[in-house]
C-alpha positions as CSV (number, residue, x, y, z in Angstrom):
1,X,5.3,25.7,-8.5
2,X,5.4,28.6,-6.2
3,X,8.8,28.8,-3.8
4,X,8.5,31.2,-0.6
5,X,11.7,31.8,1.6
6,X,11.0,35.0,3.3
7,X,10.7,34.1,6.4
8,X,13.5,31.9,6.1
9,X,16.1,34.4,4.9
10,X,14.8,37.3,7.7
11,X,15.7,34.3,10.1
12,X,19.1,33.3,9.0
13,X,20.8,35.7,6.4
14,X,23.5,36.9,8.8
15,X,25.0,34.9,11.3
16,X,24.5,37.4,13.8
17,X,20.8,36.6,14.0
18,X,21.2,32.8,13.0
19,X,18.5,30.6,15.3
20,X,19.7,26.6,16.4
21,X,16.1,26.0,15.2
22,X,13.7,28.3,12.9
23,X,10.4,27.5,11.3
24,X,10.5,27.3,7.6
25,X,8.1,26.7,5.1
26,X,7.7,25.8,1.2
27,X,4.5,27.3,-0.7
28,X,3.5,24.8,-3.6
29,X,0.3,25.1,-6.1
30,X,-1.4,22.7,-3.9
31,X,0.0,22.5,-0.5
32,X,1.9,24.6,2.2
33,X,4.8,22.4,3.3
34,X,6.3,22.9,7.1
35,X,9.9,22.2,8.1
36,X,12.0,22.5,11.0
37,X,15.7,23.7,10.1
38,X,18.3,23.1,12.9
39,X,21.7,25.3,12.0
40,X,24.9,24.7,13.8
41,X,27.1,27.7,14.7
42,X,29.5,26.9,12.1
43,X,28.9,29.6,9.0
44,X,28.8,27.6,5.6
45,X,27.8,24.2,7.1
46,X,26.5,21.6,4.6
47,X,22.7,20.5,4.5
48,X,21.0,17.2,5.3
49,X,17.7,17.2,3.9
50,X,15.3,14.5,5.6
51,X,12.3,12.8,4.2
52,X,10.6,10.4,6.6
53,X,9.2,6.8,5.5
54,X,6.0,5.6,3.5
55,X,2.0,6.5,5.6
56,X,1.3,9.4,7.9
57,X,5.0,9.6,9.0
58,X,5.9,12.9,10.5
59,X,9.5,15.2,10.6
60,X,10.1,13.5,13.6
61,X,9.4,10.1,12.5
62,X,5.8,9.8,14.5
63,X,2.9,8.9,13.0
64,X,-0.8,8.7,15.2
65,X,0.2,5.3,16.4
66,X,3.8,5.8,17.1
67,X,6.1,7.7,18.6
68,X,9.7,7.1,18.6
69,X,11.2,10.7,17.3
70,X,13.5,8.8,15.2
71,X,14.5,11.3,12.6
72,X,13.9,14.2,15.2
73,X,16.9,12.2,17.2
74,X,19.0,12.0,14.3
75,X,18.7,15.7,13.0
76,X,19.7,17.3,16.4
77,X,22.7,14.3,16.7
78,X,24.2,16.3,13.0
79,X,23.5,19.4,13.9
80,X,25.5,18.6,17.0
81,X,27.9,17.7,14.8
82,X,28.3,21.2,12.8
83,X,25.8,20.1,10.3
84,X,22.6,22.1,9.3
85,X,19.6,19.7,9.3
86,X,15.7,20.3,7.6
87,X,12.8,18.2,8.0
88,X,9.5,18.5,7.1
89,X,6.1,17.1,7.3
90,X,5.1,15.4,3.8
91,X,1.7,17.0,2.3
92,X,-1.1,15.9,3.9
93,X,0.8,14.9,6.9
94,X,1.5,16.8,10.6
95,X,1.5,20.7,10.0
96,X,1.7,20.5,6.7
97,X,-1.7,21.2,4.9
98,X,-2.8,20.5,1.5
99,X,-5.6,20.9,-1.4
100,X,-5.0,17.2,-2.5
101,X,-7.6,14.2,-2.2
102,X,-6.0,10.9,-1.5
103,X,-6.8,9.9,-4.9
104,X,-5.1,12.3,-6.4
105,X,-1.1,12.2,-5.0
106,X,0.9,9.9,-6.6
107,X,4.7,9.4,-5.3
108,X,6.1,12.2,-7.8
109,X,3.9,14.7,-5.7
110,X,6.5,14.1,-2.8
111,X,9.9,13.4,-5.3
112,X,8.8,17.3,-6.5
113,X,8.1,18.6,-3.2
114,X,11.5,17.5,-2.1
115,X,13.2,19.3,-5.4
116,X,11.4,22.3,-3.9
117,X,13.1,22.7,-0.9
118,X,16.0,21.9,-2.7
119,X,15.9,24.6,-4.8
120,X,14.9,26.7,-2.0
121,X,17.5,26.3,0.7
122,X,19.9,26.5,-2.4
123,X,19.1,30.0,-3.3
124,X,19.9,31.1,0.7
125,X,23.3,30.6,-0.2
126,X,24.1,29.6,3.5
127,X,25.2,25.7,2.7
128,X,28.3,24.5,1.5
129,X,26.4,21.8,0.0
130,X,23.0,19.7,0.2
131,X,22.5,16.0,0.9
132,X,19.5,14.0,0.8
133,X,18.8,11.3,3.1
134,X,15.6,9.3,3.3
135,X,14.0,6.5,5.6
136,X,12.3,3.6,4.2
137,X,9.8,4.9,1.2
138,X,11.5,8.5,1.9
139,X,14.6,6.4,0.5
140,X,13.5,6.3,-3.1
141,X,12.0,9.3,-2.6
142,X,15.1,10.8,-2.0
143,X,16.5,8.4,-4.6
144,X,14.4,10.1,-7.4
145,X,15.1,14.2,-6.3
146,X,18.5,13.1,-6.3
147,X,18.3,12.7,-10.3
148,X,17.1,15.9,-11.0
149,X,18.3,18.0,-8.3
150,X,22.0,19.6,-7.6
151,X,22.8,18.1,-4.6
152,X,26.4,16.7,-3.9
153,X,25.3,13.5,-1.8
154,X,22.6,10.7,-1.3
155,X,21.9,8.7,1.9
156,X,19.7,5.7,1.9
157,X,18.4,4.6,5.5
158,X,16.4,1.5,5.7
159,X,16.0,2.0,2.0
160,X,14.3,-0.9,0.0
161,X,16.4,-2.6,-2.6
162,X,13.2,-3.9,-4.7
163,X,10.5,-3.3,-6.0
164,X,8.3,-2.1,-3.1
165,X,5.4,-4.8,-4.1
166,X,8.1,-7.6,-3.4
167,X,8.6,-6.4,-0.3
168,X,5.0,-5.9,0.9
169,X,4.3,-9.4,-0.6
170,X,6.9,-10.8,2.1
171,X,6.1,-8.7,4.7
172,X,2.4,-9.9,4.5
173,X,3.6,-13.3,4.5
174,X,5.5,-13.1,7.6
175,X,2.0,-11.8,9.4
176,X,0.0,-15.0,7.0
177,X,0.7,-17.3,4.8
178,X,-2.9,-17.0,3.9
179,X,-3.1,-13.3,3.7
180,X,-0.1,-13.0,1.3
181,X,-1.6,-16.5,-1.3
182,X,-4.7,-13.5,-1.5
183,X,-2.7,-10.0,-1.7
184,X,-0.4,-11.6,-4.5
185,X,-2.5,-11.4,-7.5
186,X,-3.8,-7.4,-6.3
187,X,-0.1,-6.5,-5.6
188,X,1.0,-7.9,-9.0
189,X,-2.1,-5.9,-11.0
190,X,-1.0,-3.0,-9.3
191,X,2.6,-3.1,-10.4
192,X,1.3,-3.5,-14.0
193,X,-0.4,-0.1,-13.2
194,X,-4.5,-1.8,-13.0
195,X,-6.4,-0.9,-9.7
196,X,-7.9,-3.6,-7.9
197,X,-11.6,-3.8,-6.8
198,X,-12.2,-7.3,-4.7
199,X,-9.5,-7.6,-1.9
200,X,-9.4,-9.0,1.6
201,X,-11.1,-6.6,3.9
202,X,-7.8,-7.4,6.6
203,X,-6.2,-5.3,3.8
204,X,-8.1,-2.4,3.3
205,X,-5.7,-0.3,4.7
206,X,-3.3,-1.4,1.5
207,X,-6.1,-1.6,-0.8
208,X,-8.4,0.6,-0.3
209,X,-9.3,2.2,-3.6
210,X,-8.4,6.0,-2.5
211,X,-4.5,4.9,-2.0
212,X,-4.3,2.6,-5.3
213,X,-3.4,5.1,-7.6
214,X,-0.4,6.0,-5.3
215,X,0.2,2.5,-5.0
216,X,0.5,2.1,-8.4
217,X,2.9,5.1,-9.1
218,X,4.9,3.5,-6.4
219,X,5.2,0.2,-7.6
220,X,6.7,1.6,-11.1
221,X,10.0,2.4,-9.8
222,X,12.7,-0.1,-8.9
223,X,15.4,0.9,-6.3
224,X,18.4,-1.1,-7.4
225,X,17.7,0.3,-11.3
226,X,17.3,3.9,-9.8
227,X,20.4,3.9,-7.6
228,X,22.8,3.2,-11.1
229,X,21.5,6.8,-12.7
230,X,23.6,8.8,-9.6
231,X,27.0,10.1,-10.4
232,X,27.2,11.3,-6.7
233,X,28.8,9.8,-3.7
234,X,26.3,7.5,-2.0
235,X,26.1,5.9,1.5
236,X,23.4,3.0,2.3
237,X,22.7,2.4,6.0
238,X,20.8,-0.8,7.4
239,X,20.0,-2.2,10.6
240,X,20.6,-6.2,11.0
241,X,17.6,-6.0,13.1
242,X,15.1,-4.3,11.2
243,X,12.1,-6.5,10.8
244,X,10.4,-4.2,7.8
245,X,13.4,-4.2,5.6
246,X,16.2,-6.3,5.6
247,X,19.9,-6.5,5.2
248,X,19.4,-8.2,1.7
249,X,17.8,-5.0,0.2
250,X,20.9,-2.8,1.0
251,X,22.9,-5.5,0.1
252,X,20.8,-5.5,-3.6
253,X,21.2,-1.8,-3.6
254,X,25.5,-1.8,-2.9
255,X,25.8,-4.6,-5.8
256,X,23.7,-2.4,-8.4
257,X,26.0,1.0,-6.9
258,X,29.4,-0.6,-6.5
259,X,31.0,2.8,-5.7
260,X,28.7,3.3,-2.9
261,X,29.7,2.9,0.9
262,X,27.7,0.1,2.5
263,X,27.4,0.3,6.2
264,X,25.7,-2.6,8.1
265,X,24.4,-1.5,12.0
266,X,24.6,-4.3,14.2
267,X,21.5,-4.4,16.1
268,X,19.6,-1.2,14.8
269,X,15.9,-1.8,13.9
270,X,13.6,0.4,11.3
271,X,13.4,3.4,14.1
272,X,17.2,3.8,14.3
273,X,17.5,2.0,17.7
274,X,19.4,-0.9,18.9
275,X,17.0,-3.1,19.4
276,X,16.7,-7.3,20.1
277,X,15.9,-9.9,17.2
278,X,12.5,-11.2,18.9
279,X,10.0,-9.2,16.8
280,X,7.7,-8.8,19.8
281,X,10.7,-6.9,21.7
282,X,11.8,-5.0,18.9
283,X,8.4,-3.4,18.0
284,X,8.1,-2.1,21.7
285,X,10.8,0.3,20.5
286,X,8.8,1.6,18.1
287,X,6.5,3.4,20.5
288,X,9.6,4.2,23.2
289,X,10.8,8.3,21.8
290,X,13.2,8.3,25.3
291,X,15.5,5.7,24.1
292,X,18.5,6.9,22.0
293,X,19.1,6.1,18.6
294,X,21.6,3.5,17.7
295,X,24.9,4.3,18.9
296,X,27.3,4.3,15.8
297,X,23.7,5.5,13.3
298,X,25.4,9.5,13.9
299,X,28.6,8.9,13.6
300,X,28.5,7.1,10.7
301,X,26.2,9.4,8.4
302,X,28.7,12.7,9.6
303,X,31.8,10.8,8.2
304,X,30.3,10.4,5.4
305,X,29.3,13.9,5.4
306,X,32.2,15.1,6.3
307,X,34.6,12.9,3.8
């Protein structure tokens, strides 16, 4: 794999000609990754490094039929805060062009790609040190670079606890009853790693047989078992009114990482806002990128930085 920092380093190697917000980019041997890096004007400031949530989620936490700039929100609320801040668009997604067929990424495409930018914003020399934080899917994501990269924290936002196949299961369920008696033979196939070819045609978008092999590669990892490999302080965030993931999984992830800090949100849904229990209301915000991000979300990630 192929790292370019170039134009990275002739942006920020001297703080005399360091931008808030520069362009940067990571070359692999199948895609060109974009980024956004916000710098405070502290020299040596540590590194959050942001990897948005499972579909065609941006590095602002948009995707074509949403747009709430979640993660876009949260980076410039750190940076505020004297903390240095890169996002990026996954392969495939936004700016961020790839080589790859659908059928072909599997979820170790993205933990790599993450250990890439690791490895390059490491060899600036400009941070103090490098955390990880991911949202929803970009959780174990994160999760998994964690393990093999030199980083010196791990954040889980919205993070599943369980096996991702659990979850779906009970996420269908909520939607229909009948839906979720037809998805649950097809979502336990592909957890034992078998693609599935007669489905319900309301779940195409789950099982369509372009996506199953990522699906599969997915399904094989389990949160709570993951989270005990770190030796690295670890922070878990969750909203109590997030209506994709709930309290329970961060609850399942604090029990299987005692040391870790558990922080429940009152009120903050699965796009960082404070938003109402009624699901109708709460998915409004989904689609509302002018309302702020839930007021103690900030605060709470730079103390933990900043510890």
């Amino acid at each position: 794999m192929k790292h370019l920092f170039t134009f990275f380093l002739l942006c920020a190697t001297s703080t005399s000609v360091w931008a808030q917000e520069s362009p940067v980019y990571l070359e692999t041997a199948t895609a060109t990754l974009q980024g956004t890096l916000l710098l405070p004007t502290e020299e040596k400031p540590p590194l959050v490094i942001l990897h948005s949530g499972s579909g065609p989620t941006d590095r602002d936490g948009n995707n074509p039929q949403m747009k709430n700039n979640s993660l876009k929100l949260l980076a410039e609320g750190l940076q505020q805060n004297g903390i240095a801040v890169l996002r990026y668009d996954k392969r495939g997604i936004g700016a961020s062009k790839g080589s790859d067929k659908e059928e072909d990424i599997r979820l170790s495409d993205f933990i790599h790609d993450l250990e890439g930018w690791v490895n390059q914003m490491q060899k600036t020399g400009l941070f103090s040190r490098i955390i990880l934080l991911g949202h929803s899917e970009g959780a174990l994501i994160s999760l998994m670079a964690a393990q093999t990269s030199n980083v010196q924290g791990y954040i889980s936002l919205a993070g599943p606890g369980r096996n991702a196949a659990d979850i779906i299961y009970e996420q269908i369920q909520a939607q229909s009853a009948e839906l979720a008696a037809a998805s649950k033979n097809d979502l336990d196939s592909l957890r034992q790693g078998f693609t599935v070819s007669q489905y319900s045609p309301y779940l195409m978008g789950l099982f369509r047989p372009s996506v199953q092999p990522y699906i599969i590669s997915w399904f094989a990892l389990n949160p709570e078992e993951e989270i005990k490999q770190l030796t690295i302080p670890v922070l878990i965030v969750q909203g109590t009114h997030d209506i994709q993931v709930p309290t329970a999984e961060a609850q399942r992830l604090a029990q299987a990482k005692p040391q870790a800090t558990l922080v429940l949100l009152e009120e903050m849904n699965h796009v960082l806002k404070k938003a109402p229990s009624d699901r109708m209301a709460n998915v409004q915000t989904y689609n509302q990128p002018e309302l702020p991000l839930h007021p103690e979300l900030v605060s709470t990630v730079v103390s933990f930085i900043k510890k």
